[in-house]
C-alpha positions, 0 to 999 in steps of 0.5 A, a space after each residue: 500500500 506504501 509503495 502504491 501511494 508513493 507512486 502515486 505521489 511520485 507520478 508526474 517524475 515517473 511519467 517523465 522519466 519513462 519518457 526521457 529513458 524511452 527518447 535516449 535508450 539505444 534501441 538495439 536489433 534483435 541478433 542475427 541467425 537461425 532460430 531453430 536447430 539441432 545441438 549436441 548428442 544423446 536423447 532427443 529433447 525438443 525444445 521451445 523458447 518463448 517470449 519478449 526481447 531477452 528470449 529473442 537474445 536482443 543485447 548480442 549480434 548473434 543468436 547463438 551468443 543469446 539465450 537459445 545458442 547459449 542454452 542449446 549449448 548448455 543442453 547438448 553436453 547431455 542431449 541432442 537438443 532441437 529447438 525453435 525460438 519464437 520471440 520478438 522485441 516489445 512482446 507483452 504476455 498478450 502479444 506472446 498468447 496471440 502469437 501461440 494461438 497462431 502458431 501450428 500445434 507441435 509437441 516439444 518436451 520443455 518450453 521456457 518462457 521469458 515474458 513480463 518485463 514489458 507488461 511492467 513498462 507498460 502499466 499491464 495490471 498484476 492481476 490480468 499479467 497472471 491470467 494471461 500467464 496462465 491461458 500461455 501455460 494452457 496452451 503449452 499444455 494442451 497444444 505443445 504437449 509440453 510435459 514440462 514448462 520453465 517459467 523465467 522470472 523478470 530479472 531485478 529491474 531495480 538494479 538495472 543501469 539504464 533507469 534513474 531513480 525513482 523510476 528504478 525503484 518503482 519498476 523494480 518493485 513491480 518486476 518483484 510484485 510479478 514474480 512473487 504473484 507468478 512463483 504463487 500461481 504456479 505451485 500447484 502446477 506439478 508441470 511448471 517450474 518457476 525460475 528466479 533469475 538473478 544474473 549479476 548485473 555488472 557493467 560486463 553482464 549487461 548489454 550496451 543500453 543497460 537494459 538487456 543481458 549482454 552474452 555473459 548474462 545470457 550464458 549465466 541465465 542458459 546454465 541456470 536453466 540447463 541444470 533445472 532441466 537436466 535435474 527435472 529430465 534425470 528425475 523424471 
């Protein structure tokens, strides 16, 4: 409730820095290269990557220094790994639903996830970003079969270096409200699988903008993700 009516009183500087960082951040292209393929040895594992810019790999110049390369890698150590990534920059869960909707059936055995951050730029309610997640987890369900979903956590937007306060603090502490309200709904889903991110948001991690992961966040993110999927294939 604190932290509802310091908005409040605060929104003038908000709205005014939100524009500001939106006028002066670098907008930077998604990476070049495929965005499926086949990696590594060993059983098959189908693998679906979905979401906004970060699960698109926006931060590097090529797709296999971003989340899907780095991942595959990480993965076909011990699998061989065929994925496919569907991602675009500035994807809400909305957009990310209307794109699955779309999208033909096909049956994969783990799918990540990485949608949110957009939807706290944007004023999407707390509330209507759970339901969207969770017509997005229906779907993978039902339509890709998936027998084993992983839901990335919105990284610590209060640390990022391309937002000035106040307006880092209040992004952050909606990111934090998101994945608190995600990690809940989830839990009765024995199927998902909710994944804090906490990569180290040094200078080195990060990309140019100072908003999106740079190749090392992206391999810290992918190994993170590559031991929850070995630990749930090996118990499986």
């Amino acid at each position: 409730m604190n932290d509802v009516l310091a908005a409040i009183g605060l929104a003038p500087v908000l709205i005014a820095q939100a524009l500001y960082v939106r006028r002066v951040t670098p907008r930077l292209p998604e990476p070049s290269g495929e965005r499926s393929g086949v990696h590594g040895s060993g059983p098959l594992l189908k693998l679906l990557i979905v979401g906004d810019s970060a699960a698109a790999g926006v931060g590097v110049p090529l797709q296999n220094q971003a989340l899907s390369g780095q991942l595959a890698r990480a993965l076909g150590e011990d699998f061989r790994v065929s994925w496919k990534l569907i991602a675009q920059t500035g994807h809400r869960a909305k957009d990310v639903l209307a794109v699955l909707e779309e999208t033909d059936p096909e049956k994969f055995d783990v799918v990540v996830t990485s949608i949110g951050v957009n939807d706290v730029t944007h004023g999407t309610g707390r509330q209507t970003w759970i339901a969207r997640q969770e017509k997005i987890i229906r779907l993978l369900l039902s339509k890709f079969h998936s027998p084993f979903i992983v839901l990335s956590g919105i990284p610590p937007m209060h640390l990022f270096p391309a937002l000035p306060q106040p307006l880092r603090w209040y992004l952050g502490s909606r990111a934090s409200q998101f994945n608190r309200a995600l990690q809940k709904a989830v839990e009765s889903c024995s199927r998902c699988r909710f994944v804090r991110i906490d990569f180290p948001l040094e200078a080195s991690y990060m990309a140019d903008d100072g908003f999106h992961p740079g190749a090392r966040a992206y391999a810290f993110w992918a190994d993170h993700l590559a031991d929850v999927i070995r630990r749930h294939k090996n118990q499986a």
